[in-house]
N, C-alpha and C positions, 0 to 999 in steps of 0.2 A: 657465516656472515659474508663471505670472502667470495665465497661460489654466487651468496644471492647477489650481491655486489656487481658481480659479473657478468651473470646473466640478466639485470637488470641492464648495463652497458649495452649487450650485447642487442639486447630486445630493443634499446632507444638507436643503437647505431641504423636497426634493421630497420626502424620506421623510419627514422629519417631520410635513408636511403631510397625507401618505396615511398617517403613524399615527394621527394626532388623528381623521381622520375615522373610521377603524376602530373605535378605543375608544369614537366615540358610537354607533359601528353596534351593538358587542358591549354597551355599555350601554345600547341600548334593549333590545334583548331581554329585556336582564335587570329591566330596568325593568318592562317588561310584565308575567314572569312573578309581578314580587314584587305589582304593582297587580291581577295577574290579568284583564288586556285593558282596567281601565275607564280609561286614558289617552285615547279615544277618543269621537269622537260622545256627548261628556256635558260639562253644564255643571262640573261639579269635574274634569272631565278638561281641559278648555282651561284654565282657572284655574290648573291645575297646570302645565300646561307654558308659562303666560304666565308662573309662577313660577320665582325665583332657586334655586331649590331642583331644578328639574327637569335632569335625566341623560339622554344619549343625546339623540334627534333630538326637536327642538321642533318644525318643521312645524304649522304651523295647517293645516287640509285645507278651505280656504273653496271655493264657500261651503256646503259643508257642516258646516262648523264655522267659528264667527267667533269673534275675539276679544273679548272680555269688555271695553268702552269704562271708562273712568274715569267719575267722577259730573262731574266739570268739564270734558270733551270735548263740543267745542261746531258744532255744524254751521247748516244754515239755524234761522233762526228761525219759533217757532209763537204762535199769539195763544190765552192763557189764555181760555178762558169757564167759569161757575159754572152749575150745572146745579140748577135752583130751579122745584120745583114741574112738573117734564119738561119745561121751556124751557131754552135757553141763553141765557146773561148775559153777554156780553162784557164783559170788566174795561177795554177801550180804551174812551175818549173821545174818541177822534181829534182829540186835542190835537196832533199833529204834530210831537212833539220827537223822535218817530224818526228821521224822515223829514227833518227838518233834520240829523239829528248823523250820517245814514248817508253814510259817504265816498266811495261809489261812486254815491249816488243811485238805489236801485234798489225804492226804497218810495216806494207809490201811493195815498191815503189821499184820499176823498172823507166830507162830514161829512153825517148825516144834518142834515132840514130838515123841522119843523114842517108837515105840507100848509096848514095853515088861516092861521098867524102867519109862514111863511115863515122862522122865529126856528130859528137852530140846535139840533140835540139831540147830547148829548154819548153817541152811538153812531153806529158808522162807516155807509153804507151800502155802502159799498166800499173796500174793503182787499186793496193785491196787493203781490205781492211776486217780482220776477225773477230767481231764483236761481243764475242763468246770471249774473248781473251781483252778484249778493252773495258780499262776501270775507268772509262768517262771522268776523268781528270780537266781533260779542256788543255793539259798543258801543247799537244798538237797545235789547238788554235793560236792558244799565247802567243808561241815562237815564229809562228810563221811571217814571214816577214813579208807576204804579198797578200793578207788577208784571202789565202786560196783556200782554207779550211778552218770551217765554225762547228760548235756542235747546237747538233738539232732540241727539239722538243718532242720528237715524236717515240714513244717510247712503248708502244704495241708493237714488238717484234718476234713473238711466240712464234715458231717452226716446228715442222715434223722431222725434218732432216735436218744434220749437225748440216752440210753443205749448204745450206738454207742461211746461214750464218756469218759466210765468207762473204763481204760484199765487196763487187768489181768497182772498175770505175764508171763504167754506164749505172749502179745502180746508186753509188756515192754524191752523183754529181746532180745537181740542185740548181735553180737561175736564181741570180742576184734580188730578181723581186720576190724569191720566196724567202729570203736572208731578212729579206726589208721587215716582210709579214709577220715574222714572230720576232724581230729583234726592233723594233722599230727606232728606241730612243739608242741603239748603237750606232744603228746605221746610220740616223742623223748625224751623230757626232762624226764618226767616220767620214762622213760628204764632207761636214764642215772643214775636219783639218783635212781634207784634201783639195777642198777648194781653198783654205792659208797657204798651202804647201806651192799651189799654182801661181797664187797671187807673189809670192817671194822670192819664186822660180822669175818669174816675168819682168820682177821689180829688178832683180839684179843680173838681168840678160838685156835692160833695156839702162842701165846704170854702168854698162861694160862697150853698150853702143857709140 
């Protein structure tokens, strides 16, 4: 009695299982016809099926279709520079509180030097970074206190070579409007309290007049 019990469970588990999957088969079609094909190869088509709202089969088709990352998905980190007059301005000062707080150790920060006074300059000459050895933590960006390093979103970095993997600072470094691109509602905030920080600045330099 115990076994037919069982395999009777067993037999209802199996079809309900091979009905769910049917009902997503027969709703995607229908899915399809009601969107008219554009569930596919289109950024409101992945959107939609990244969505709670979508019916029948979800399948992302990478990588010809990716998913759509969050604004706070956070991968290796890139070093900000300001782009003034067609030069880059790096926002590091190779002050080294990355590279102290990083827990794996995987940041390489040499400081530039004055040729004539030998006296340090607060810009890196060299900045690396092993990404082979970075757990994409974010605490790098956290701490920095000049907003000079964010982490990215972009996270295709398969290599043939382990040297493939060292990244310099020409390949680290990124323009402020790509920051903007994927982080958008940070960046805002960031402008915002730096334009408070100005206003306050201004209020009591012109309060000390």
């Amino acid at each position: 009695m115990t076994e037919e019990k069982n395999a009777y469970s067993y037999g209802v588990g199996i079809l309900k299982t091979l009905g769910l999957a049917f009902k997503h088969f027969i709703q995607t079609y229908v899915d399809d016809i009601r969107r008219h094909g554009k569930r596919y190869y289109s950024t409101d088509g992945v959107a939609y099926r990244s969505s709670k709202d979508v019916s029948g089969i979800f399948t992302i088709q990478y990588p010809e279709e990716k998913l759509i990352v969050p604004e706070e998905f956070r991968y290796v980190p890139f070093l900000i520079f300001d782009e003034k007059d067609g030069e880059k301005v790096y926002r590091c000062t190779s002050c080294g509180i990355c590279a102290k707080v990083c827990p794996p150790q995987c940041i390489w920060i040499v400081r530039s030097s004055d040729p004539n006074t030998g006296r340090p300059i607060p810009d890196p000459a060299e900045f690396t970074i092993d990404i082979d050895i970075c757990m994409n933590c974010g605490l790098c960006a956290e701490y920095c206190p000049f907003d000079a390093i964010k982490m990215d979103h972009d996270y295709e970095l398969s290599a043939y070579e382990r040297k493939s993997n060292v990244y310099d600072k020409a390949r680290l470094g990124k323009p402020v409007s790509y920051y903007a691109s994927i982080r958008p509602i940070n960046y805002a905030r960031e402008q915002a309290a730096e334009l408070e920080a100005e206003a306050q600045r201004a209020a009591r330099k012109s309060s000390h007049a």
